[in-house]
One Martini backbone bead per residue (centre of mass of N, CA, C, O) as a GRO file, in nm:
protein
  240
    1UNK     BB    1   5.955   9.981  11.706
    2UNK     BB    2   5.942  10.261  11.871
    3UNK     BB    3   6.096  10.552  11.887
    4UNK     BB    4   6.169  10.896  12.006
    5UNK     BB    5   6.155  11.079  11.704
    6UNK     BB    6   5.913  10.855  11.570
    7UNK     BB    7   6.040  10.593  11.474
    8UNK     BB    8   6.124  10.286  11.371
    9UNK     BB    9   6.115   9.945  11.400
   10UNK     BB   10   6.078   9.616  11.171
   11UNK     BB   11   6.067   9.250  11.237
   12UNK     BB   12   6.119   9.026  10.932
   13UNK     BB   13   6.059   8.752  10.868
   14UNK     BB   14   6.183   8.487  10.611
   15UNK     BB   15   6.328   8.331  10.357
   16UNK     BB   16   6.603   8.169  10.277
   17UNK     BB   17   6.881   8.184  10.098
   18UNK     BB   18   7.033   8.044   9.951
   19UNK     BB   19   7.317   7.832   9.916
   20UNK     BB   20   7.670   7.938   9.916
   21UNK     BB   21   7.934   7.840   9.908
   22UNK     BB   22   8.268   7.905   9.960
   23UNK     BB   23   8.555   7.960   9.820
   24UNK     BB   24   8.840   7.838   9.819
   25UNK     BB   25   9.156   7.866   9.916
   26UNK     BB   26   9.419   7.901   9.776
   27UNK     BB   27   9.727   7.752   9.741
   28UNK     BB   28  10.026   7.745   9.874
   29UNK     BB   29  10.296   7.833   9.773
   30UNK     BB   30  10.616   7.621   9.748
   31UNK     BB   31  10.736   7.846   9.597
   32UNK     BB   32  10.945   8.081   9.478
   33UNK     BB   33  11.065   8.310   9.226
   34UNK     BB   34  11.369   8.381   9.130
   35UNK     BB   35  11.545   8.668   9.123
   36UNK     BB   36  11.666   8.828   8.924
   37UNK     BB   37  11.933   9.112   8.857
   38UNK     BB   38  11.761   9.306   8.751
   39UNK     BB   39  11.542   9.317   8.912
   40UNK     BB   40  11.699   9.385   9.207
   41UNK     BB   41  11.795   9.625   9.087
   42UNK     BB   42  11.492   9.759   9.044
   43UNK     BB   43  11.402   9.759   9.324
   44UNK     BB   44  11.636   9.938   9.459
   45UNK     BB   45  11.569  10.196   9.259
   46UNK     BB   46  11.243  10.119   9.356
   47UNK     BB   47  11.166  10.220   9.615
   48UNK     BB   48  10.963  10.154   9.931
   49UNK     BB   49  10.825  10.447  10.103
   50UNK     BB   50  10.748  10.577  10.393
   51UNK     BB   51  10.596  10.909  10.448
   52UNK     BB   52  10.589  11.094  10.735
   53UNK     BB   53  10.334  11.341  10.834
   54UNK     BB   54  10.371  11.653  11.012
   55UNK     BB   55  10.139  11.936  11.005
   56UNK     BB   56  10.168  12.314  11.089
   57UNK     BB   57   9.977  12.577  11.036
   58UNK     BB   58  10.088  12.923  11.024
   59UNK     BB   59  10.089  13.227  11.035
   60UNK     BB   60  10.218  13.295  10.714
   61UNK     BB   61  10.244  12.976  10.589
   62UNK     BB   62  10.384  12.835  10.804
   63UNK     BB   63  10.526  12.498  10.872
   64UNK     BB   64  10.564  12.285  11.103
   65UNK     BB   65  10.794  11.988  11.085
   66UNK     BB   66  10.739  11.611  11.077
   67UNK     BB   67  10.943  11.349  10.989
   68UNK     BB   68  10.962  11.025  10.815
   69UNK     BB   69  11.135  10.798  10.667
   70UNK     BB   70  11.089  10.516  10.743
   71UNK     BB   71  11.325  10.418  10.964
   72UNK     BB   72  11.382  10.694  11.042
   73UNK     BB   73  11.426  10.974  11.207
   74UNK     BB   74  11.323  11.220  11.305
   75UNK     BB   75  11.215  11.547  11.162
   76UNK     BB   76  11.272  11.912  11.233
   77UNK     BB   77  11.077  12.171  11.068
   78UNK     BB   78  11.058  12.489  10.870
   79UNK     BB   79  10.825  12.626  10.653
   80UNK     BB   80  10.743  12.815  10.370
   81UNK     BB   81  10.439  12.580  10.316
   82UNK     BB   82  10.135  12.538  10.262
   83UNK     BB   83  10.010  12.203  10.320
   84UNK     BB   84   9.733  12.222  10.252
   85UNK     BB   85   9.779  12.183   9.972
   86UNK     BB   86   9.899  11.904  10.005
   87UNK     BB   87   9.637  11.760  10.038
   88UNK     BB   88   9.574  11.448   9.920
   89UNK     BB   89   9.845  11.318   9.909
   90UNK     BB   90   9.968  10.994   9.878
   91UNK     BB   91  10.218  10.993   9.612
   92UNK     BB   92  10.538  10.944   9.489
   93UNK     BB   93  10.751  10.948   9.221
   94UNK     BB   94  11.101  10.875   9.187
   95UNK     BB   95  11.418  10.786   9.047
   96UNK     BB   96  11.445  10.624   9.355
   97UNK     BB   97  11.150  10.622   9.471
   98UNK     BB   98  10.841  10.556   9.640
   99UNK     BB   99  10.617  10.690   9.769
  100UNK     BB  100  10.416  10.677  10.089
  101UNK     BB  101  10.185  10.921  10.222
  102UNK     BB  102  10.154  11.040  10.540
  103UNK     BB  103   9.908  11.329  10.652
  104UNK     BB  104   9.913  11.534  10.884
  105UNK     BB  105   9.668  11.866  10.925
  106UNK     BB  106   9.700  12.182  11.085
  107UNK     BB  107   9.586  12.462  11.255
  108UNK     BB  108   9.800  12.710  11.412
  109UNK     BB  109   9.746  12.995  11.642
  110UNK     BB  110   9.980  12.986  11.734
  111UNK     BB  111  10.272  13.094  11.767
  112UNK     BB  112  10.625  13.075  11.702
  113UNK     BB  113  10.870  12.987  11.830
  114UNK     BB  114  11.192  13.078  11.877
  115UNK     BB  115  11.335  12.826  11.716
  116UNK     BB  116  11.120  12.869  11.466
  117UNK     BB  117  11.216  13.177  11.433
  118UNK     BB  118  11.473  13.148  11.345
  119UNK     BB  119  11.453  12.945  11.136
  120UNK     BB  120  11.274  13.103  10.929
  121UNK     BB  121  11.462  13.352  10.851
  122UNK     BB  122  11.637  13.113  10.694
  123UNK     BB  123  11.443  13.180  10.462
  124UNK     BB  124  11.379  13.260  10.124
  125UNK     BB  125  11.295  13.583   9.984
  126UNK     BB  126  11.154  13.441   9.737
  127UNK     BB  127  10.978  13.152   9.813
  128UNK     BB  128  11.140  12.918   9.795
  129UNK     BB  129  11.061  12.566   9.858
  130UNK     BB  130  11.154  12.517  10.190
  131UNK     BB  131  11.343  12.476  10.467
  132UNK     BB  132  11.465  12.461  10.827
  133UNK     BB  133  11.619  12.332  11.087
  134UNK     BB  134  11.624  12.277  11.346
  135UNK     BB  135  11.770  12.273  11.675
  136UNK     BB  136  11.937  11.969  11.712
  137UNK     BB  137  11.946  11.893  11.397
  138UNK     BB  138  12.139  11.623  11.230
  139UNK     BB  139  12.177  11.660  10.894
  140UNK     BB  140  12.498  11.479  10.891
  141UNK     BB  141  12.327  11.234  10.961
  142UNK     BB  142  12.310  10.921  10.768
  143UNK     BB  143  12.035  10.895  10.916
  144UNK     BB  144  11.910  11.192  10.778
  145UNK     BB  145  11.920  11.162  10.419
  146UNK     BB  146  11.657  11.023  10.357
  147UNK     BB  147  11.436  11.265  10.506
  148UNK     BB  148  11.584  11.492  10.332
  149UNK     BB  149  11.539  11.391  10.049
  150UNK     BB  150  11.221  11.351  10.062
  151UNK     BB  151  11.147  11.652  10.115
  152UNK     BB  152  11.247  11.778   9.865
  153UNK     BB  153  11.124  11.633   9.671
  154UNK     BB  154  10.821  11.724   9.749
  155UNK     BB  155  10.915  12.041   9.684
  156UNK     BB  156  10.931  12.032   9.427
  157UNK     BB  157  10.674  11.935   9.339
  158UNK     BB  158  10.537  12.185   9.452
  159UNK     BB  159  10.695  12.357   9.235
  160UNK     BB  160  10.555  12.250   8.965
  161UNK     BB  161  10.233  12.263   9.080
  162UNK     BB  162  10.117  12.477   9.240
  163UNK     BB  163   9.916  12.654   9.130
  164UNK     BB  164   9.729  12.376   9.120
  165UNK     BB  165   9.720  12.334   9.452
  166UNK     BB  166   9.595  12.573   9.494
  167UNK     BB  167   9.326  12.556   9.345
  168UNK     BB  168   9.237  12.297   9.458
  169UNK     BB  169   9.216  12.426   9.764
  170UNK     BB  170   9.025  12.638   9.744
  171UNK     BB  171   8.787  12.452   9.582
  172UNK     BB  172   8.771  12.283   9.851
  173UNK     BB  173   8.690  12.524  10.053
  174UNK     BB  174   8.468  12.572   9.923
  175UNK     BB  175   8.269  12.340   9.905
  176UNK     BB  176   8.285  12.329  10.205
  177UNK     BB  177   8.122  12.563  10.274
  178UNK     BB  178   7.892  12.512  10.152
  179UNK     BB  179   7.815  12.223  10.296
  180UNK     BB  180   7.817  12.432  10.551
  181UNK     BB  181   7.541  12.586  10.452
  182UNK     BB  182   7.328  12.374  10.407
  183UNK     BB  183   7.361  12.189  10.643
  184UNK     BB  184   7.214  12.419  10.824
  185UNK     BB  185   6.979  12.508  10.624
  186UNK     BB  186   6.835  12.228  10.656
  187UNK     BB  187   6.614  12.020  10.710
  188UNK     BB  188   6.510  11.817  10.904
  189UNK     BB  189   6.494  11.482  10.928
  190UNK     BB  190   6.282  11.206  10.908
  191UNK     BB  191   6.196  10.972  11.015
  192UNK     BB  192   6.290  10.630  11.042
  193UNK     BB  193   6.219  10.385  10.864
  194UNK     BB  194   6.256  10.038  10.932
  195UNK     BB  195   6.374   9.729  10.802
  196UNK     BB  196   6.419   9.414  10.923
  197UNK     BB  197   6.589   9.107  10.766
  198UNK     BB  198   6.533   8.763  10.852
  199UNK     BB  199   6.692   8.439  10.968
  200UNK     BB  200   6.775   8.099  10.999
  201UNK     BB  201   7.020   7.905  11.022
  202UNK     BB  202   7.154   7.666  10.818
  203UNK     BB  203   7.297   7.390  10.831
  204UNK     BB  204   7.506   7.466  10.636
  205UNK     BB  205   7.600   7.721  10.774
  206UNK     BB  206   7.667   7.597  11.044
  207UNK     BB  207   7.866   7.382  10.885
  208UNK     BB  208   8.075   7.637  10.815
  209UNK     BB  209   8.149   7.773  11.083
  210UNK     BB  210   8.245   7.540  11.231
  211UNK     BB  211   8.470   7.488  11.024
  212UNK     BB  212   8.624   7.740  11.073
  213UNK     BB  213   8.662   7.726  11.401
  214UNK     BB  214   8.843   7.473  11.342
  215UNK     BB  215   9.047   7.597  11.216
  216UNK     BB  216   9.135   7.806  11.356
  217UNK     BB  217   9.213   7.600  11.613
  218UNK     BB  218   9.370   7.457  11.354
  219UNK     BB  219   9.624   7.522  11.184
  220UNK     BB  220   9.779   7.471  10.879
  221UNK     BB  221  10.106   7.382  10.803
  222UNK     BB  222  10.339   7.537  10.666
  223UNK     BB  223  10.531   7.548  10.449
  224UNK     BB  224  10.832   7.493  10.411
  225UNK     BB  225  11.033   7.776  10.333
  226UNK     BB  226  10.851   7.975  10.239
  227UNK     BB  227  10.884   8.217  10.392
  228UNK     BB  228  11.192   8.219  10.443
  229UNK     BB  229  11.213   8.279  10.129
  230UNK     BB  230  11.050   8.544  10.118
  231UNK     BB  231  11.263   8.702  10.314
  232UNK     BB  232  11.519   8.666  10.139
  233UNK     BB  233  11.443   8.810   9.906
  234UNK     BB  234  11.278   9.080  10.003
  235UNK     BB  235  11.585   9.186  10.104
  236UNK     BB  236  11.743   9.149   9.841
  237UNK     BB  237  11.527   9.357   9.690
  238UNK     BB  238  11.314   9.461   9.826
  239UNK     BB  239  10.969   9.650   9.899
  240UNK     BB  240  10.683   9.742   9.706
   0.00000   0.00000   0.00000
């Protein structure tokens, strides 16, 4: 089959590979292991903790935050660190809990608000890496509490590293612009010749997916306590 590019797509059986069935699933733990009061305790002192943030950054370095800790309220602030520079972190880990970081980051040439540019103001005029929240939010209630701690945390670790995280930035945009000199400067590709190769289905095969189609419509009856189980001890000890 000719393409419009001038490449091609050509269609071609062949003769079917050897059959291996697909190996069974293990078999559904009956029991779950009951945690001792060490692992609990362990357990509790380093949670497992999603950190979401959303990262404006404007110039001058500002970037303004939103961000949320686990199942905590969002919290809005201006800082004065450049989050690109954060770019690429995935993990924390605090003497408290294990952070696992998702980071939306992009760079926003409008100016900053009134109430962004007043919080702005009041952040450390030696560059210390700081938040400062916006107007309206609530930093002494309780449950506020654990998203500005894990900001915090965050911030410190930005400032044990700055040096390193700034040239790896630097680093990874050089990178960037190269590639996007090359890819500019590069011939177009050559039409692509493609070869699909086909065979039409074996009897066995055809008889392992009616059997999965059989199961998918007919699932069989978790272990009784099971699941309840694994809810009770997960609550009690925290999700990792």
């Amino acid at each position: 089959m000719r393409l419009p590019d001038g490449g091609s797509v050509t269609f071609k059986q062949v003769e079917p590979p050897p059959f291996v069935p697909k190996p069974k699933a293990p078999a559904v733990l009956e029991q779950v292991e009951e945690l001792t009061l060490e692992q609990l305790a362990e357990l509790q002192r380093h949670a497992s903790v999603v950190l979401s943030i959303s990262a404006s950054v404007h110039d001058g370095g500002f970037t303004v935050l939103r961000w949320t800790s686990g199942d905590s309220p969002r919290v809005l602030a201006v800082c004065n660190v450049d989050f690109r520079h954060l770019a690429g972190l995935g993990n924390l880990e605090t003497a408290v809990a294990d952070y696992f970081i998702i980071m939306g980051i992009g760079a926003d040439a409008s100016p900053l608000t009134a109430a962004e540019a007043r919080a702005a103001k009041t952040l450390p005029a030696d560059g210390w890496p700081s938040f400062a929240l916006l107007d309206g939010t609530q930093a002494q209630a309780a449950d506020a509490q654990a998203p500005l701690a894990a900001m915090e945390a965050l911030l410190e670790f930005y400032h044990a590293h700055q040096a390193d995280l700034i040239a790896k930035y630097q680093q990874r945009e050089t990178e960037a612009a190269a590639r996007e000199l090359a890819a500019r400067n590069a011939p177009p590709p050559p039409p692509r010749q493609s070869v699909i190769h086909f065979w039409p289905l074996q009897p066995e095969q055809k008889a392992e997916i009616e059997a999965e189609a059989r199961l998918r419509a007919n699932p069989a009856p978790a272990a009784a306590g099971t699941t309840e189980q694994r809810r009770e001890i997960q609550h009690a000890g925290g999700s990792k």
